[in-house]
MARZANU-89941 format. One line per field, with one value per residue (C-alpha): residue in one letter; residue number from 1; x negated, y negated, z negated. Coordinates in steps of 0.5 Angstrom, whole numbers. Layout:
residues N
gumar <- [a,...]
pake <- [NUM,...]
c1 <- [X,...]
c2 <- [Y,...]
c3 <- [Z,...]
***
This chain:
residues 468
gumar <- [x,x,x,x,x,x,x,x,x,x,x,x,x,x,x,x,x,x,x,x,x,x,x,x,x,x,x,x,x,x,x,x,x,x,x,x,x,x,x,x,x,x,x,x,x,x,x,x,x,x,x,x,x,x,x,x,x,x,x,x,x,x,x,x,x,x,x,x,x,x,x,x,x,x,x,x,x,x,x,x,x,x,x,x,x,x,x,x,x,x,x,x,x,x,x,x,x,x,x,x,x,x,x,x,x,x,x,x,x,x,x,x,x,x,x,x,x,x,x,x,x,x,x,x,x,x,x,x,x,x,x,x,x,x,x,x,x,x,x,x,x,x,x,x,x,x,x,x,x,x,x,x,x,x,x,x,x,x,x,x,x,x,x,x,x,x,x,x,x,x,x,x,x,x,x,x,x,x,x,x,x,x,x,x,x,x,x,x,x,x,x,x,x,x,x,x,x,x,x,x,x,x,x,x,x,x,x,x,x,x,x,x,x,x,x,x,x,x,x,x,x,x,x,x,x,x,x,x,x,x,x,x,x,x,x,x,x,x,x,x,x,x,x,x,x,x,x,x,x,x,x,x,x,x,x,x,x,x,x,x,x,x,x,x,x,x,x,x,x,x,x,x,x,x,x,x,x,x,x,x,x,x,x,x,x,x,x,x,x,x,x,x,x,x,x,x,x,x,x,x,x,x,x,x,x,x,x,x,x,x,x,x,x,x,x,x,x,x,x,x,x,x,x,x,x,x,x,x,x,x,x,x,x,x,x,x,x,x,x,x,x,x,x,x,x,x,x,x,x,x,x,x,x,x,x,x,x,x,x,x,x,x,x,x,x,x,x,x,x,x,x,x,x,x,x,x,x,x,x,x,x,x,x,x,x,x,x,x,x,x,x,x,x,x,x,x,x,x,x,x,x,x,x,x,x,x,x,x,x,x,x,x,x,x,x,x,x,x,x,x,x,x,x,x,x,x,x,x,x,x,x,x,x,x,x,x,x,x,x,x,x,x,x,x,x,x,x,x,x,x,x,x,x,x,x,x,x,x,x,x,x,x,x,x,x,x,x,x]
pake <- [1,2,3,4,5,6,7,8,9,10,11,12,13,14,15,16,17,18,19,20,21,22,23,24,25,26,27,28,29,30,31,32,33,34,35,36,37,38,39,40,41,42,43,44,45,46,47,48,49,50,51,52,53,54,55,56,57,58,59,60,61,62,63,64,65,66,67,68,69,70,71,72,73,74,75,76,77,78,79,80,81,82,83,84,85,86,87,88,89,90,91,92,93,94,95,96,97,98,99,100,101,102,103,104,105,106,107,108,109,110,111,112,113,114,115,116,117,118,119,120,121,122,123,124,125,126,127,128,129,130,131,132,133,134,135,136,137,138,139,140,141,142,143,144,145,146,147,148,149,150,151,152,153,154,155,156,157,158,159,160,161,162,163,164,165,166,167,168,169,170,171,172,173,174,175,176,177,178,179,180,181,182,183,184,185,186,187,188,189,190,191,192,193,194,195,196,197,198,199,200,201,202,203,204,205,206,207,208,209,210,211,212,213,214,215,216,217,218,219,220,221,222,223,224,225,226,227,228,229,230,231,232,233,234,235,236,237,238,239,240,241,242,243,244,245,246,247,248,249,250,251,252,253,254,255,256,257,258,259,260,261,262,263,264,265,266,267,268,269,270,271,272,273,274,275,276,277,278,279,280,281,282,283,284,285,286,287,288,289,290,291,292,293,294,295,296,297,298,299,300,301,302,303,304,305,306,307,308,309,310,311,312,313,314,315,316,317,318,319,320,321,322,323,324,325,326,327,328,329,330,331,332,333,334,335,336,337,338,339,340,341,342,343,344,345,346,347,348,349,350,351,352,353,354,355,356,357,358,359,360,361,362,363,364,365,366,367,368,369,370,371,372,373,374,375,376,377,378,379,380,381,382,383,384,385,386,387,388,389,390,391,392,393,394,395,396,397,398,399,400,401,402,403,404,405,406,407,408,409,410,411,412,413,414,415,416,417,418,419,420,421,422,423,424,425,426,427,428,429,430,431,432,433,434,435,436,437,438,439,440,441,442,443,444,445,446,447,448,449,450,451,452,453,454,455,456,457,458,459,460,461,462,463,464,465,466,467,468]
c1 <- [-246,-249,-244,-243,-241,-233,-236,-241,-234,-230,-236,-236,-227,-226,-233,-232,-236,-236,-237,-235,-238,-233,-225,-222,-215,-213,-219,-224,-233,-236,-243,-248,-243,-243,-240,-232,-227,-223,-216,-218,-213,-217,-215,-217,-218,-217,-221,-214,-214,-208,-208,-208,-207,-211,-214,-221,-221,-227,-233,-241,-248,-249,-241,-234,-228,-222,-215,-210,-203,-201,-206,-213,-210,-213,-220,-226,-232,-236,-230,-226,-227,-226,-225,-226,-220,-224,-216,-211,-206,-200,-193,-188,-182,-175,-169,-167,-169,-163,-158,-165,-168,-176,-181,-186,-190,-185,-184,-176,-173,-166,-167,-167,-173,-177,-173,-177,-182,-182,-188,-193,-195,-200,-197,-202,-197,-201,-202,-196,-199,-195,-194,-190,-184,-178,-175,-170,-162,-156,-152,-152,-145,-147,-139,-142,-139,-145,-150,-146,-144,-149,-156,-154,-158,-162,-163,-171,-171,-174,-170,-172,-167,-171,-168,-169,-169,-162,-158,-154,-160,-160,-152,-153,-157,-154,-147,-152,-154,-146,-144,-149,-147,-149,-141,-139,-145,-143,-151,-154,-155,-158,-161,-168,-168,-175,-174,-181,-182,-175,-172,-168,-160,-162,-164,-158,-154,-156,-155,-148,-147,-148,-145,-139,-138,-140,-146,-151,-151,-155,-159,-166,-168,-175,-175,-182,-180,-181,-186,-188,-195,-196,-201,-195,-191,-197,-196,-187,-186,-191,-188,-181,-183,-187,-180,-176,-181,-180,-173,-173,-178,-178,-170,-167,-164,-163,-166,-164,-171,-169,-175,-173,-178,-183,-186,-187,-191,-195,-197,-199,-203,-206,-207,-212,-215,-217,-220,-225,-226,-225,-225,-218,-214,-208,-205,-210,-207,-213,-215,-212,-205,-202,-205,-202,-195,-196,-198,-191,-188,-189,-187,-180,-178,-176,-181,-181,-178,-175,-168,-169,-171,-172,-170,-173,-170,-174,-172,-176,-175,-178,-183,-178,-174,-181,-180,-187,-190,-196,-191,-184,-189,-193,-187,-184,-190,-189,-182,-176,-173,-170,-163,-164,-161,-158,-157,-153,-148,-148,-147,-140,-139,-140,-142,-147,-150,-154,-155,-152,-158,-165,-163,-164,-165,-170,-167,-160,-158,-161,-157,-148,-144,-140,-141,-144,-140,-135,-136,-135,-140,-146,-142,-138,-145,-148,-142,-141,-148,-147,-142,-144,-149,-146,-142,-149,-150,-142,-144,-151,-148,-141,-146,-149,-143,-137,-132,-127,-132,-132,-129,-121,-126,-132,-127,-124,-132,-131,-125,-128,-134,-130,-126,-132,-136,-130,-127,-133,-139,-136,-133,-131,-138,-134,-130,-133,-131,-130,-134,-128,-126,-131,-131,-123,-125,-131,-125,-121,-125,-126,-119,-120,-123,-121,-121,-125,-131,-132,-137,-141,-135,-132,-125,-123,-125,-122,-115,-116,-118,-116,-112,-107]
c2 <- [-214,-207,-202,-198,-190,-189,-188,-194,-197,-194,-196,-203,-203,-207,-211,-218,-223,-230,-237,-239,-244,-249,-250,-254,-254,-246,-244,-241,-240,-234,-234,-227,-222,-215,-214,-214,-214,-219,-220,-215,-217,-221,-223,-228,-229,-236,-238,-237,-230,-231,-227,-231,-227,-228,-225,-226,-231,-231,-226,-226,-224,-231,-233,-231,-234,-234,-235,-237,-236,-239,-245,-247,-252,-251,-247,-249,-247,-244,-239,-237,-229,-227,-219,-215,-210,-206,-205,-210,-214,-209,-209,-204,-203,-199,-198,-202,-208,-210,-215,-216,-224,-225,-229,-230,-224,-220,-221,-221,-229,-227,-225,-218,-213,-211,-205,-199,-197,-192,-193,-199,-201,-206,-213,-214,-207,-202,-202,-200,-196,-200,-194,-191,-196,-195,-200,-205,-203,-203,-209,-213,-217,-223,-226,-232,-233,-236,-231,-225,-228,-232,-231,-223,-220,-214,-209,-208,-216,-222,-227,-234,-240,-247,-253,-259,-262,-264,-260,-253,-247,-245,-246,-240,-236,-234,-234,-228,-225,-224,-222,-217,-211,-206,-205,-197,-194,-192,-192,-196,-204,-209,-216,-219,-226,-230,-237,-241,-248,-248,-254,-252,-252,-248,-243,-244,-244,-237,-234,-237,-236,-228,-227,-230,-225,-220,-218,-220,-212,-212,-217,-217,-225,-227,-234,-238,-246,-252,-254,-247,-247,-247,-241,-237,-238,-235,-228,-229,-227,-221,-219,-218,-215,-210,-208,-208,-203,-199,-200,-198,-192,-188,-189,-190,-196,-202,-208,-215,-220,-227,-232,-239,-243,-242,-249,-248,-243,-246,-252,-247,-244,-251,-253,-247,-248,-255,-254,-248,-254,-250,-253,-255,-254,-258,-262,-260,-253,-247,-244,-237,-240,-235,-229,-229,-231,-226,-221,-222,-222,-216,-212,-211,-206,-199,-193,-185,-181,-186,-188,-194,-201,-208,-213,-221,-228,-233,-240,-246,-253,-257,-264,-269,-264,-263,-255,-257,-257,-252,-248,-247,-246,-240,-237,-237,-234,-228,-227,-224,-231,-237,-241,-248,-253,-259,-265,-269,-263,-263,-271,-269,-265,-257,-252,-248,-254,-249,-252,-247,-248,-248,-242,-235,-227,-223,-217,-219,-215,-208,-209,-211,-208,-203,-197,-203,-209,-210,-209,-216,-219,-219,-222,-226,-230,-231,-234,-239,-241,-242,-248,-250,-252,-256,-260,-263,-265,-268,-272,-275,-277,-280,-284,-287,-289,-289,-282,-286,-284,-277,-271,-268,-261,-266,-268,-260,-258,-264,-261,-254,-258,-260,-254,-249,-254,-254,-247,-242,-245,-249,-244,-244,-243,-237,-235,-227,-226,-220,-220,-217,-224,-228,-226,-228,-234,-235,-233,-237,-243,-240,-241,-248,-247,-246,-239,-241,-244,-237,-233,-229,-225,-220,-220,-214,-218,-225,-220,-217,-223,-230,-233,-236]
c3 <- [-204,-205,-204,-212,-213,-215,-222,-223,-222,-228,-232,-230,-230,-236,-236,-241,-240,-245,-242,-235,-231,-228,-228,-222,-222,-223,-221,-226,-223,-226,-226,-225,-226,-224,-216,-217,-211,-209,-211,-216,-223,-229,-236,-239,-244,-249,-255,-260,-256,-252,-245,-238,-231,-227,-219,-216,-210,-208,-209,-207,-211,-214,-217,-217,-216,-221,-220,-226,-225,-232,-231,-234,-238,-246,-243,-246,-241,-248,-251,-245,-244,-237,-237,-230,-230,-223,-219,-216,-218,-220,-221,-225,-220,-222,-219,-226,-224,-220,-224,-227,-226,-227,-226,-220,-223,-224,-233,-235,-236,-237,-244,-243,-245,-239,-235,-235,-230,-225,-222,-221,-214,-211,-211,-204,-201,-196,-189,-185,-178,-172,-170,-175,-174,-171,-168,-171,-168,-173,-174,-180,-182,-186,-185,-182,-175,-172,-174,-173,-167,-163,-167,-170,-176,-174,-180,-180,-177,-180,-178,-182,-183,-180,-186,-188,-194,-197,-192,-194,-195,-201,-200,-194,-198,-203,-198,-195,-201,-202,-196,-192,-191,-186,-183,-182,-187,-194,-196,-202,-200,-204,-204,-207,-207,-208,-210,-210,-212,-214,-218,-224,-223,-216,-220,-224,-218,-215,-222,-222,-216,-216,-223,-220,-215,-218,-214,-219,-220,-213,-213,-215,-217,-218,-219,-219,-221,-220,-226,-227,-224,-216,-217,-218,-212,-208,-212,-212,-205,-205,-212,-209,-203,-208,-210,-204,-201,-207,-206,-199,-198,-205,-206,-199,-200,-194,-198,-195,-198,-199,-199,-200,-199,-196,-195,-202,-201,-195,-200,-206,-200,-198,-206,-206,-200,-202,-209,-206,-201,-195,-187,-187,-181,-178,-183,-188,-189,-190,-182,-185,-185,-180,-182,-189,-187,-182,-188,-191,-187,-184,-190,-187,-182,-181,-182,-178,-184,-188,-190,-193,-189,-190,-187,-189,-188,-190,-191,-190,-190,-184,-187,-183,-179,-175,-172,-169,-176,-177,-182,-178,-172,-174,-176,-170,-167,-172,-173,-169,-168,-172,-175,-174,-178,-175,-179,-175,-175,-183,-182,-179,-184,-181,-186,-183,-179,-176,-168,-163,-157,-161,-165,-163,-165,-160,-162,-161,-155,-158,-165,-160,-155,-155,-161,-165,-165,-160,-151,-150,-156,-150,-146,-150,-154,-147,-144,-151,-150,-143,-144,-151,-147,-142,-147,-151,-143,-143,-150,-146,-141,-145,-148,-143,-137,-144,-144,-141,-134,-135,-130,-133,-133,-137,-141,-142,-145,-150,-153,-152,-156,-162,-162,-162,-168,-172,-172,-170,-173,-178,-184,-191,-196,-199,-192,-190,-182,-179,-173,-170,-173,-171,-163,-163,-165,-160,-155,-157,-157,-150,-148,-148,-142,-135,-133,-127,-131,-135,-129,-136,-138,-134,-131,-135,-142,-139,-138,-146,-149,-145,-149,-143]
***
């Protein structure tokens, strides 16, 4: 396509043509238009004069492809009007927006007028050079023991949740949303929260469950429903990222994104792909699946000079609980690590089931210790996953020659087991531990050990800390 001057471009912006070629699905064909951009914003038009949203998809000399966020549902091919709007998508951002809950496209739907604007941002963000990042350090207190303790949150961090369907995430998220802080930092904190594909009383359960704790004031909820078009969950994550970095890096703010559930997303993702009849890849998801979660995913972060950060926890439920499903799978690639929920944990009735060994944080080490969280932190998690370990090899065996057959010591890191499920992993939904708390606890899980059996932890720790 032939490269045109900056002004043929405002002669052309806002161009209208009437009649379209082909509709399949949300998908609009327009034929012998003049050359527009791709992802540039479109309104269409319908022949009562309603206006639709919409961005180019696919772009070339002989057609231009067009996707409807609101649906093609009641278009005809002869009346519809298509107007070319010569910029991208765009959102308007405000301060004002917190306490506020929208749709995927950023309309209020808490009937409350539309806060005021402050500045309107590209939906699709702006390149972040890597070298302008700083890098991820300060502790996150989430009150939950076996985060903060074992897999620690890192501000500038994305660090994703691995569910499945019909185990505690959402429960989590909003517990995380609640209770985040940034310990010994005064400065702003707030809260976006993403919800796509959602089902109603999901929806209703994040709203109460801020209005509840007073935190709705903090929080920014962009939900995108279950029977709201699937298009729009495509443009829900990159709208409440928008915001975020409005948050972060014009107002200073430390901005904690949220986004449940990104298997959604992907299967919005794999919906498009098969309607422009696109070479599938695994499972039938678009070859380009990697590089668009890692364009939203690498929103987040700390930059040279800014006060602000971002740090993301998308959540993700597991088709069949299979971690090597293409979508968990390039998450990991891309992301600082994982939570992996475990349902036989949530079988025996522990909130969070998360599973102690599959999870990990990559930037933990850099985040705990001493200035931090505590000096025996380090330590301490290393010495837990160590013997948590070992009881997962005791429970195999049991299961094998019976428990009556086990060693006095196996039969000590079967209780170290219990104790560790039941009192550290396992917490109240409403429960905010210290992290002072949640290390005397990993201690005295500890304690039901032999002191003998704890080669990770320093004496001096064992003097100050082992319970005798």
């Amino acid at each position: 396509m032939n490269d045109i001057s900056s002004i043929e471009k405002e002669l052309l912006a806002g161009r209208e043509y009437t009649g379209i070629h082909k509709i399949e699905g949300p998908l609009a064909y327009i034929k012998k238009t003049h050359p527009v951009g791709f992802q540039e914003l479109v309104e269409c038009v319908d022949r009562e004069g309603n206006i639709r949203t919409g961005i180019v998809l696919d772009t070339s000399d002989d057609v231009v492809v067009v996707q409807i966020f609101e649906g093609t549902s009641g278009l005809t091919l002869p009346d519809t009007r298509m107007r070319f709007m010569g910029e991208p998508l765009s959102v308007g951002v405000s301060e004002a927006m917190l306490g506020r809950v929208f749709n995927g496209l950023g309309k209020p739907i808490d009937g409350g007028a539309a806060p005021p604007t402050e500045k309107l941002l590209n939906v699709n963000g702006r390149p972040i050079n890597p070298t302008a990042r700083e890098y991820p350090r300060d502790f996150i207190q989430t009150g939950v023991s076996i985060i903060d303790g074992m897999t620690t949150l890192i501000r500038g961090q994305k660090l994703p949740i691995f569910s499945g369907n019909g185990l505690p995430h959402n429960e989590l998220a909003a517990q995380i949303a609640r209770q985040a802080k940034i310990t010994g930092d005064k400065s702003n904190f707030a809260v976006v929260f993403a919800a796509m594909g959602v089902k109603h009383d999901v929806a209703r359960y994040f709203i109460n469950s801020f209005e509840e704790t007073g935190v709705i004031g903090n929080v920014a909820l962009f939900l995108s429903l279950a029977d709201d078009p699937s298009i729009e969950r495509t443009i829900t994550p990159r709208t409440a990222l928008t915001l975020a970095e409005h948050l972060a890096f014009n107002k200073g703010m430390h901005v904690l994104v949220i986004m449940t559930d990104m298997t959604n997303y992907c299967e919005s993702l794999r919906e498009i792909s098969t309607l422009r009849g696109e070479i599938p890849s695994r499972k039938g998801y678009p070859g380009y699946l990697y590089s668009d979660l890692a364009e939203l995913y690498e929103r987040s972060g700390m930059l040279k000079g800014f006060e602000g950060s971002i740090t993301q926890l998308p959540i993700l439920t597991m088709p069949n609980d299979d971690i090597s499903h293409p979508v968990p799978d390039l998450s990991g690639y891309i992301t600082e690590g994982q939570i992996v929920f475990e349902r036989g944990m949530n079988a025996r009735g522990i909130y969070p089931p998360v599973a102690g060994l599959p999870s990990l944080s990559r930037l933990m080490k850099d985040g705990i210790g001493e200035g931090m969280t505590r000096a025996d932190h380090p330590h301490l998690s290393n010495q837990l996953f160590a013997a948590y370990s070992y009881v997962k090899d005791v429970r195999n065996l049991a299961s094998v020659i019976g428990e009556e057959e086990l060693t006095p010591l196996d039969h000590q890191y079967l209780e170290f087991g219990d104790f560790f499920e039941k009192e550290f992993v396992n917490q109240d939904s409403h429960e905010d531990r210290t992290i002072e708390q949640t290390l005397d606890i990993g201690w005295k899980a500890l304690s039901k050990l032999p002191v003998e059996e704890l080669h990770r932890v320093t004496e001096d720790e064992i003097e100050e800390y082992y319970d005798r």
